[in-house]
C-alpha positions, 0 to 999 in steps of 0.5 A: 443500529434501530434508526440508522440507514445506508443512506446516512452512512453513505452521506456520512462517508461523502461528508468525511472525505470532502469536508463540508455538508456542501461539498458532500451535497454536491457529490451526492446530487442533494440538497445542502439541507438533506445532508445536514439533516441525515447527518444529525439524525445520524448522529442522533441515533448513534448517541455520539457527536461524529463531527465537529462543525467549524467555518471552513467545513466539517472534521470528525471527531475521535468516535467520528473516526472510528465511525466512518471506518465501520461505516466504510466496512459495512458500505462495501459490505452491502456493495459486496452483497449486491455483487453476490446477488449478482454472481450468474452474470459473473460480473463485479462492480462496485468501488475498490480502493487497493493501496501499494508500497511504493517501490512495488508500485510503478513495477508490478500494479501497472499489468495488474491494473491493466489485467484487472480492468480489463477482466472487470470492468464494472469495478471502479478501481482506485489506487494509493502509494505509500510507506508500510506504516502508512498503508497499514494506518489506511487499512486500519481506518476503513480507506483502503479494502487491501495492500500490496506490501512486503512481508518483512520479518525481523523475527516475528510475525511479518504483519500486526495480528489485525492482519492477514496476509496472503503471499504472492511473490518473492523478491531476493534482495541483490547488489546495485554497482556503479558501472566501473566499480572495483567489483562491476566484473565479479560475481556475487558479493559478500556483506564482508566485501560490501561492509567497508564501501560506501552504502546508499541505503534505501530508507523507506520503513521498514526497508532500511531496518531490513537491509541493515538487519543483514549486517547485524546478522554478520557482526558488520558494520556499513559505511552509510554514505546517504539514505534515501526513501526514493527507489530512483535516487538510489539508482541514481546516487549509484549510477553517479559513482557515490556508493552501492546499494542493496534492493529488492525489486528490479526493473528491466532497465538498469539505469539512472534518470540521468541515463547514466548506468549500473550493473546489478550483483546477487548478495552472496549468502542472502537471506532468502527473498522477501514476499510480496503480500496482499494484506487486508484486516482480520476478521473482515471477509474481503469483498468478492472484488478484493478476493479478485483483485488478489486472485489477478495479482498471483496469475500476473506476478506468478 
């Protein structure tokens, strides 16, 4: 590390996430020529080419990429050092960047986040949605500090082993009716009277590998009709009348975009809930504000 600075890290995570030395100057309030140089010394000292110079800007390398990951690491490391040094005023601040699966997101991040900001308000808090795969992919890179996902198990270990986890909640899975379905005025549902009707399977990874996983454990085939990645399609399809669905995450109002109305069932015999998760990488301390931030999320969602 003989030669490299915060700074040039700094400049180099700027340059990574506008792509262009102008760009990243302009955010940085610098000159167009300091950047460039930082850049190059940078690069210099690391012995590798972290960026590969074209017309329209700047786009990492493979080593580039791996670069700005330790290069994000260690960034919030010094912003969590600073936060540390500050610990008798009981005040955070610094950049946090949480990343939600998306069906959790506009039903349980919204009381976190208000929560959250309002307890710490010198954290400059940002959010990102997206599927299991991709926010893994995200913690991975460095781009993200922690996400709330859901602990699928299929028999093995919930999350990669370059991650660790930390349970928040469960979610049990229940049926979702058309109003007027042959089966609205029953109670719960068994896979065996679902099997034959008509599916709307929310496809998301790894959710429809989950939802199916309850009827390969019954021996049963399901009737697809439609798949789907969107919660409120789902809702919608269902409401329509073209099938039933099977989800996890509720919402206090049981009804469709269009206005039009479901009713929901317990699945009889369910495996139990999923759990909600707040996942960073191992072997990585999380910062102060991200061990907050997880902290906010088991007092609201508890």
């Amino acid at each position: 590390m003989s030669g490299v600075t915060l700074k040039q890290l700094e400049y180099l995570i700027a340059a990574a996430e506008t792509g262009s030395v102008t760009a990243a100057a302009g955010r940085l309030y610098l000159s167009q020529s300091a950047v460039s140089t930082a850049l190059a010394d940078l690069e210099g000292a690391l012995g590798v080419q972290v960026f590969i110079r074209h017309a329209r800007g700047l786009s990492l390398t493979g080593v580039g990429q791996q670069v700005l990951a330790d290069a994000r690491r260690l960034v919030a490391g010094v912003d969590d050092l600073k936060n540390s040094a500050r610990e008798a005023s009981e005040s955070l601040s610094g950049r946090l960047m949480v990343g939600c699966y998306s069906t959790l997101a506009p039903i349980m991040l919204p009381r976190i986040i208000d929560s959250f900001t309002e307890h710490h308000p010198g954290v400059d808090l940002s959010f990102v949605e997206g599927s299991q795969l991709q926010l893994e992919e995200q913690l991975r890179n460095g781009s993200l500090d922690l996400a709330i996902l859901y602990g699928y198990d299929f028999n093995r270990p919930q999350f990669p082993r370059d991650f660790s986890s930390h349970v928040l909640a469960a979610t049990p899975p229940y049926v979702v009716l058309p109003e007027h379905h042959k089966f609205s005025d029953n109670g719960a549902l068994t896979l065996q009277q679902l099997a034959p009707e008509p599916l709307i399977l929310f496809d998301l990874p790894p959710g429809g590998d989950y939802f199916l996983s309850f009827f390969e454990a019954e021996g049963l085939d399901p009737n697809i009709r439609f798949r789907t990645t969107s919660f409120e399609m789902v809702r919608a399809l269902v409401a329509r009348g073209l099938g039933y669905s099977i989800l996890t995450q509720r919402t206090n109002i049981n009804m469709s975009y269009e206005g039009r109305g479901f009713v929901t069932k317990p699945l009889a015999g369910a495996p139990p809930g999923l759990n909600v998760c707040a996942v960073h990488l191992s072997g990585v301390r999380p910062t102060r504000r991200a061990t907050a931030f997880i902290d906010e999320c088991r007092g609201s969602l508890g």
